[in-house]
C-alpha positions in Angstrom: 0.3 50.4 37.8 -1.9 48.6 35.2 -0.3 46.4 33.0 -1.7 47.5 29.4 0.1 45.3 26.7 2.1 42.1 26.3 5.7 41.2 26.9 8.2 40.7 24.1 8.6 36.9 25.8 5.2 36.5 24.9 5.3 38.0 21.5 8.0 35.6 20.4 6.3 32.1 22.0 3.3 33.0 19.4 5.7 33.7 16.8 7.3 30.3 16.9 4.2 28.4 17.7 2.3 30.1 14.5 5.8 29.5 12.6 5.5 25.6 13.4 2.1 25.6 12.3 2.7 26.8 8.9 5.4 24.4 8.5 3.5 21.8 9.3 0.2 22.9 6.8 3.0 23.5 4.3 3.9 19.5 4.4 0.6 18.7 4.5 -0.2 20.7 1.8 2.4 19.6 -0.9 1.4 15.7 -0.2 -2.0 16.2 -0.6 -1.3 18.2 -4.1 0.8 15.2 -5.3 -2.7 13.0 -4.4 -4.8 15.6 -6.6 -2.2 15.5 -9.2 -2.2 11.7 -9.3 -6.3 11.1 -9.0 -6.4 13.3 -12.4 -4.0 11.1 -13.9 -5.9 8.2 -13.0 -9.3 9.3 -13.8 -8.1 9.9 -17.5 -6.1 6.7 -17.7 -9.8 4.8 -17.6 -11.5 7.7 -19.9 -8.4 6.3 -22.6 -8.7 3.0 -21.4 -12.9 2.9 -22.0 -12.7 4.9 -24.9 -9.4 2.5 -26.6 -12.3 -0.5 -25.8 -15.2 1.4 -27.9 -12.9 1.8 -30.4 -11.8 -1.6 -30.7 -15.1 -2.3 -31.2 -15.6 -0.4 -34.2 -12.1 -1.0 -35.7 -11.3 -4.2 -34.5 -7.9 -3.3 -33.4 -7.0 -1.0 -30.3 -6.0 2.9 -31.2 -3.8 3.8 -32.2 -3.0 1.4 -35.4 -1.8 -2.0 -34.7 1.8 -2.3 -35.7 2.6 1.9 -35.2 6.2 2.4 -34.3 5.0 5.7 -32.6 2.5 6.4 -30.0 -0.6 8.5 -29.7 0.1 12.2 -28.1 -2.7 14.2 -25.9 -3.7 16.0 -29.4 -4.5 12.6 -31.4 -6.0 10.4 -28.1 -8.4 13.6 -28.8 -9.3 14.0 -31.6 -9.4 10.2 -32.7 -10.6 8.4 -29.3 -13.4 12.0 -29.0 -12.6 12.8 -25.8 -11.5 15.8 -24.1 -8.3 15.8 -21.8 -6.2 19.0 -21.5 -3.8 20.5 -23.8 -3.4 24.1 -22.4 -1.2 24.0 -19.5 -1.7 20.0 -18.6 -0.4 18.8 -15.4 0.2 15.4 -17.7 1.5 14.2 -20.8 -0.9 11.5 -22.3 0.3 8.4 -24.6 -1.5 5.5 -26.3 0.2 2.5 -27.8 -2.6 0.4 -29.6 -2.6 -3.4 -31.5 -5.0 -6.6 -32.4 -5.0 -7.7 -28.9 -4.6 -4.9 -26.5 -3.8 -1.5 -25.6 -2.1 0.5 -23.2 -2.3 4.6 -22.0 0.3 6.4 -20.2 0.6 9.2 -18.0 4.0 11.3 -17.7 3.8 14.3 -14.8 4.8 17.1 -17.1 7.1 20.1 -16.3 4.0 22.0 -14.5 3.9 19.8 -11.4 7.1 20.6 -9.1 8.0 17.1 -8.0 9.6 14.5 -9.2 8.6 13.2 -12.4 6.5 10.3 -11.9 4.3 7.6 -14.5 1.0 5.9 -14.4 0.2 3.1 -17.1 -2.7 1.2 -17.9 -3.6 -1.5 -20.2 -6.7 -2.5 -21.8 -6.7 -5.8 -20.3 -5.8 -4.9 -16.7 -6.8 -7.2 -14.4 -7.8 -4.6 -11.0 -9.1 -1.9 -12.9 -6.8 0.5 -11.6 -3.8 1.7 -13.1 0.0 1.0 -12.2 2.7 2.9 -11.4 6.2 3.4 -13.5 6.4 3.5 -17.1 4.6 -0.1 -18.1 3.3 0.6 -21.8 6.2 -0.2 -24.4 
């Protein structure tokens, strides 16, 4: 008699092996989101940090004022530095401490991103070009 479909035994080794797959493309997956999210906070650390330099051109002293007890928020880097960074939904939180001599931008993962809150920084007179991880500005 011709055999004319498959065995449950057989059914169940694809079932795992599929299963282990996903589990592995799930890992995968989440650390290469946490790369994404951390590339965009980068990228807009040296828009702040280029556009804090032009503006220190202009004003002689790095935005926001020299001497503010507060710092910028994403609305005000905006609208006072012209550029362009999300409000609506942001993965990030932007900040911007300014003075005479330098300035510094900050990047806090906001409530969007599910993993573990996490901070870039940048100053104005960073010495790689690239910024740092923690909570560096003041």
């Amino acid at each position: 008699m011709a055999k004319a479909g498959f065995t449950l035994m057989e059914l169940l080794i694809v079932i795992v092996i599929v299963g282990i797959l996903v589990t592995l493309a799930m890992v995968n997956y989440s650390g290469v989101r946490e790369q994404t999210f951390d590339k965009e906070a980068k990228a807009n650390l040296k828009l702040i940090q280029a556009a804090q330099r032009i503006y220190h051109m202009e004003n002689t002293f790095f935005y926001p004022c020299a001497g503010c007890a507060t710092p910028a928020d994403t609305a005000g880097i905006n609208s006072n530095l012209r550029l362009s960074l999300p409000t609506a939904n942001p993965n990030w939180t932007y900040s911007a401490w300014g003075g005479a001599t330098t300035g510094c931008a900050r990047a806090t993962a906001s409530g969007t991103i599910n993993t573990p809150v996490r901070s870039w920084f940048m100053r104005t007179n960073d010495a790689d070009g690239e910024p740092d991880s923690g909570a560096g500005c003041p």
